[in-house]
C-alpha positions as CSV (number, residue, x, y, z in Angstrom):
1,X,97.7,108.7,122.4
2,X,100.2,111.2,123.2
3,X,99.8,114.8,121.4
4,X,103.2,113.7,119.8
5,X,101.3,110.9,118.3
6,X,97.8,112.4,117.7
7,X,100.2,115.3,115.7
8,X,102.3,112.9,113.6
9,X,99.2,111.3,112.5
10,X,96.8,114.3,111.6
11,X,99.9,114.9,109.4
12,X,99.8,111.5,107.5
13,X,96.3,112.2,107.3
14,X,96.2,115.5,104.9
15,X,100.0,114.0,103.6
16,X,98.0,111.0,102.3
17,X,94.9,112.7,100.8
18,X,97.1,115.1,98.9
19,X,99.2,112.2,96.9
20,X,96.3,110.6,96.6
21,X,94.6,113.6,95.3
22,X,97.7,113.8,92.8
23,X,97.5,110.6,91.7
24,X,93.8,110.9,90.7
25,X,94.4,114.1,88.9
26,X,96.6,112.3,86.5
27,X,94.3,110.5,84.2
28,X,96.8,107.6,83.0
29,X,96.7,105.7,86.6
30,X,99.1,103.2,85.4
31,X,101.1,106.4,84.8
32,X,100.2,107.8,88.0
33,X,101.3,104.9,90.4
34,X,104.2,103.8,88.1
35,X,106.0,107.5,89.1
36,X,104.6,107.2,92.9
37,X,105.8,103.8,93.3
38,X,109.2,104.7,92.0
39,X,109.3,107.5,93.9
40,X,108.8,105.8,96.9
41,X,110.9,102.9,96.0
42,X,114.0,105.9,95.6
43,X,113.2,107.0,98.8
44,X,112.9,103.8,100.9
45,X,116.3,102.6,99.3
46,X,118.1,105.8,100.5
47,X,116.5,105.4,104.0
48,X,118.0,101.7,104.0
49,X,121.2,102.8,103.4
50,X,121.1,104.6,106.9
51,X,118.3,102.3,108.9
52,X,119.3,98.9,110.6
53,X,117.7,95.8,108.5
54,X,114.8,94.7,110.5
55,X,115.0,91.7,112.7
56,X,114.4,88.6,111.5
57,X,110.5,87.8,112.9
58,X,109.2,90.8,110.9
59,X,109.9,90.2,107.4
60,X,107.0,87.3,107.5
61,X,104.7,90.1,107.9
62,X,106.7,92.9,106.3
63,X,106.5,90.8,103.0
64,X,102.5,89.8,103.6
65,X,102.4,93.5,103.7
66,X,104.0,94.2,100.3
67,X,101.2,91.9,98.7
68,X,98.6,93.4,100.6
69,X,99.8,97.0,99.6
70,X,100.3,95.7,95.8
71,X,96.7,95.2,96.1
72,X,95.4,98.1,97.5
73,X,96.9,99.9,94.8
74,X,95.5,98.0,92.2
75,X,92.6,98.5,93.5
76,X,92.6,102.1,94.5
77,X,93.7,102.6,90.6
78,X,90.3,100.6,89.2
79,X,88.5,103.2,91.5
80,X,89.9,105.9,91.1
81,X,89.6,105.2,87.2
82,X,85.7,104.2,88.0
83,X,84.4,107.5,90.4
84,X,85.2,110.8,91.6
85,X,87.3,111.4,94.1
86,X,85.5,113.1,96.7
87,X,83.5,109.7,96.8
88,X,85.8,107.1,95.9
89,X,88.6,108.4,98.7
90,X,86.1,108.8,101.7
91,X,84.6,105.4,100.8
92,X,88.1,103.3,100.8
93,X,89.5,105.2,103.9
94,X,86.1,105.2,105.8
95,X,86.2,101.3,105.9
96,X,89.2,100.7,107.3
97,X,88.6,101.5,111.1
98,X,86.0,99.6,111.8
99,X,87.9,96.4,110.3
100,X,91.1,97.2,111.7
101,X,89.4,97.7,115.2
102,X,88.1,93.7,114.6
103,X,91.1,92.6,113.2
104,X,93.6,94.3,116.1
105,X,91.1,92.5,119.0
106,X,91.3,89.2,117.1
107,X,95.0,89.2,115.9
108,X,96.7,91.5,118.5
109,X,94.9,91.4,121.3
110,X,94.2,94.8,121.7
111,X,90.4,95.2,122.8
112,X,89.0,98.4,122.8
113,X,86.5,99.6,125.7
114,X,83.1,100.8,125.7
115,X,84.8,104.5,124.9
116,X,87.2,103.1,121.9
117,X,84.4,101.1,120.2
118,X,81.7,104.2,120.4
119,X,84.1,106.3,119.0
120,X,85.3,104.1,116.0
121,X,81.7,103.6,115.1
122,X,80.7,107.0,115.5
123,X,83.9,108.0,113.2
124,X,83.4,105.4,111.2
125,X,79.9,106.5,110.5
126,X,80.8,109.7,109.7
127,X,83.0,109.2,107.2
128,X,80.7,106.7,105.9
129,X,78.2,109.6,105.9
130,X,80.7,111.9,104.0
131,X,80.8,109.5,100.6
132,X,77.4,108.3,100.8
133,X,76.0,111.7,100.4
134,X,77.6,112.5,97.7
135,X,76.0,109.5,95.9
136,X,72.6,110.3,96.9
137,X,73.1,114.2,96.5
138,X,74.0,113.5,92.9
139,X,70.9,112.5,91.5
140,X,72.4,109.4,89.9
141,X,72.5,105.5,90.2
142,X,75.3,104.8,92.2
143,X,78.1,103.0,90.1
144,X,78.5,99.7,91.7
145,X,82.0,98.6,90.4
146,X,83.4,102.3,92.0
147,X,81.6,101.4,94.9
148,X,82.7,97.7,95.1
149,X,86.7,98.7,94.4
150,X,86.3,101.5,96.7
151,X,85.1,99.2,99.7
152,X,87.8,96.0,98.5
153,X,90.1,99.0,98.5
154,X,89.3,99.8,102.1
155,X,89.5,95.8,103.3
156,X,92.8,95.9,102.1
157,X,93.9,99.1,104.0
158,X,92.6,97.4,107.1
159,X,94.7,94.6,106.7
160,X,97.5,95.7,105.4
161,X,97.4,98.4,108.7
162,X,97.3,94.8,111.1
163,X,99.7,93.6,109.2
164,X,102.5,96.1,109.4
165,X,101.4,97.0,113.0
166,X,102.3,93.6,114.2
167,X,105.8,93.6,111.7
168,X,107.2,96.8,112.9
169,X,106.8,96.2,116.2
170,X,108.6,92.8,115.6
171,X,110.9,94.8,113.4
172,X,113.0,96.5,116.4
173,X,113.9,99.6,113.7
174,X,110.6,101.7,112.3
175,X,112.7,103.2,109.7
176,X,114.2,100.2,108.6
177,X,110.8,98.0,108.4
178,X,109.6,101.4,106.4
179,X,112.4,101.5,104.3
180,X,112.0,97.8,102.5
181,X,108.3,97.7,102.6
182,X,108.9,101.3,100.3
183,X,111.3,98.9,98.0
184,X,109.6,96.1,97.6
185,X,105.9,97.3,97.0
186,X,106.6,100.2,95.9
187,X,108.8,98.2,92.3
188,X,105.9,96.5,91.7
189,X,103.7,98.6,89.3
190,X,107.0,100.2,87.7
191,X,108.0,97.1,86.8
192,X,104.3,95.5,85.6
193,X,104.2,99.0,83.6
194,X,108.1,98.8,82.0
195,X,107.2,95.3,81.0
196,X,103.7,95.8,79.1
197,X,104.5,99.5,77.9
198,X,108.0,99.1,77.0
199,X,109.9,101.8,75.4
200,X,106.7,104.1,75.1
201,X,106.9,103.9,78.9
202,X,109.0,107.6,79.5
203,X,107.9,109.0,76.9
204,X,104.9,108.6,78.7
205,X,106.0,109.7,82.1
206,X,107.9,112.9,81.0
207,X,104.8,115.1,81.0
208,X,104.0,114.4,84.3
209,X,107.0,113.0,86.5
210,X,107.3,115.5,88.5
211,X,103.7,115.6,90.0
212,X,104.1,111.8,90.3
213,X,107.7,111.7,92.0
214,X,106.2,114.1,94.3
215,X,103.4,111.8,95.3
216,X,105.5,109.5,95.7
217,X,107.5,111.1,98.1
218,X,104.6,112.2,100.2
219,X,103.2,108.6,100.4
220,X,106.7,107.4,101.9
221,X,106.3,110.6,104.4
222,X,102.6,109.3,105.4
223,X,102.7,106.3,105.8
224,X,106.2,106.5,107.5
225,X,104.2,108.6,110.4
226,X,101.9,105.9,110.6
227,X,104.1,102.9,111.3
228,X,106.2,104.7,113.6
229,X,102.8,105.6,115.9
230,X,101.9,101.9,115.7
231,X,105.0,101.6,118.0
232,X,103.4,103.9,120.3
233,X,99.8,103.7,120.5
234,X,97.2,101.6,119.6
235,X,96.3,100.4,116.2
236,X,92.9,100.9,115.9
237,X,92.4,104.7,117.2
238,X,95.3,105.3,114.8
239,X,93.4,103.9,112.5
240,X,90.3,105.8,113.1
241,X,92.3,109.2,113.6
242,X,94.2,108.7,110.3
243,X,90.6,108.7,108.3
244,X,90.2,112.2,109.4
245,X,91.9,112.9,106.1
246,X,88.6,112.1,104.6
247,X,87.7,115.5,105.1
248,X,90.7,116.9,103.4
249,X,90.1,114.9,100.6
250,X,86.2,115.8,100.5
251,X,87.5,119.6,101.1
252,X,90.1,118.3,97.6
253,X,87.4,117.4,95.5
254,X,86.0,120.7,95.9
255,X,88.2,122.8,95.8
256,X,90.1,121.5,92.9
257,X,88.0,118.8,91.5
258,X,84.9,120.9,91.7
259,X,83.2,118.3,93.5
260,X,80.1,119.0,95.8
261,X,80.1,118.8,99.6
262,X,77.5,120.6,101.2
263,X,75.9,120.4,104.3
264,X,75.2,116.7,105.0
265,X,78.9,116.5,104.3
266,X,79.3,118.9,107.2
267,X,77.4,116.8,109.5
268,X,78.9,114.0,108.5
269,X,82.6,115.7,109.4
270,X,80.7,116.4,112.8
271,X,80.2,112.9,113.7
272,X,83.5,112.0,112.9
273,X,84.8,114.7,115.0
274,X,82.7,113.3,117.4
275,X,84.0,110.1,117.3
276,X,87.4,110.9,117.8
277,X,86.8,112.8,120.6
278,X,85.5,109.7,122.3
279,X,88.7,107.5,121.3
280,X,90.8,110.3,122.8
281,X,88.7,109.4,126.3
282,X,89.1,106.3,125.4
């Protein structure tokens, strides 16, 4: 990956912890990714107005996409709703590059060599590392359904990151293939939550639609960066490299969450470090 690309990414990666972070620390998550979903719809419908539509061979997988994102926010609601953050956002994202790595080999052709797959295990395990402490550290059961939404919420990141890497390359226009995948999922919950809430619904949102328009706009930012490196590098050290903002959610939760990290945290980071060193060899 170019520095160009390494930068856009590392900036997803703290963009996307922070409106995720800002959708956990509003406690109606309906609410929450109601107002991020609009938000995102607003913004990918103003982007359309400017971007070409995309060609015609990407909206089979542009629209596969949209399911797969409706479910990864369903599911990233049930655990954020279930555990803390700290845990529940290092286990989701941590999954994801080790699937994507298997499901870009498979689906896309793109084999990694010794170099890629060393470093996306050794990344992977850190940020593995990073949630599972906290569990242990905690000197409690751990709560299987957080655990089992957080990992279902990380399957679904890995596919849906296949997915759009194949469509926007198909697409011929990144900000056009971004643009109406932000429309389509991104109605979705608003319209689930307008149709079971009904007229309570803004009286509802008024308290907090500003924090929640706001995290919707940094989700479009994020994961904007993301699709447009697809079309320049690999997908799974992109992958890999965009879970480094495991540690800026870990560094989140304690900061604002008051949330433990501690050391074997720390080592965990290291071995993620680690890894991405070795996928920048790669």
């Amino acid at each position: 990956m170019s520095p160009l690309v390494v930068a856009a990414v590392l900036t997803a990666a703290v963009t996307h912890a922070g409106w995720n972070a800002i959708a956990h620390h509003i406690k109606d998550q309906l609410l929450a990714f109601t107002l991020v979903g609009g938000g995102g719809a607003l913004c990918g419908a103003v982007l359309a107005c400017f971007a070409p539509l995309p060609a015609a061979g990407a909206w089979p997988p542009l629209l596969a996409s949209v399911v797969l994102h409706i479910v990864y926010q369903v599911l990233l609601m049930q655990s954020f709703r279930l555990g803390e953050f700290g845990q529940m956002y290092p286990i989701a994202r941590g999954t994801a590059p080790l699937v994507v790595t298997v499901l870009a080999a498979v689906f896309v052709g793109e084999v990694p060599d010794v170099w890629g797959v060393a470093g996306v295990a050794l990344a992977s395990a850190g940020l593995v590392g990073v949630a599972l402490w906290g569990i242990r550290g905690s000197g409690t059961k751990p709560h299987w359904p957080a655990l089992a939404a957080a990992l279902a919420t990380g399957l679904a990141i890995a596919s849906y990151t296949t997915v759009d890497g194949v469509g926007v390359r198909a697409s011929g226009t990144a900000p056009g293939y971004i643009a109406w995948l932000m429309i389509l999922e991104g109605l979705a919950i608003p319209v689930y939550a307008l149709a079971t809430r009904r007229r309570a619904l803004l009286t509802e949102l008024r308290p907090v639609a500003l924090r929640g328009a706001a995290g919707g706009v940094l989700s479009v930012f994020a994961y904007g960066l993301v699709l447009w490196a697809q079309t320049q590098a690999h997908l799974a050290p992109i992958a890999a490299l965009r879970e480094s903002s495991i540690i800026v959610g870990a560094a989140i939760g304690t900061l604002f969450f008051k949330e433990r990290f501690g050391a074997p945290r720390l080592v965990a980071a290291g071995l993620m470090v680690a890894g991405i060193a070795l996928m920048m060899h790669a």
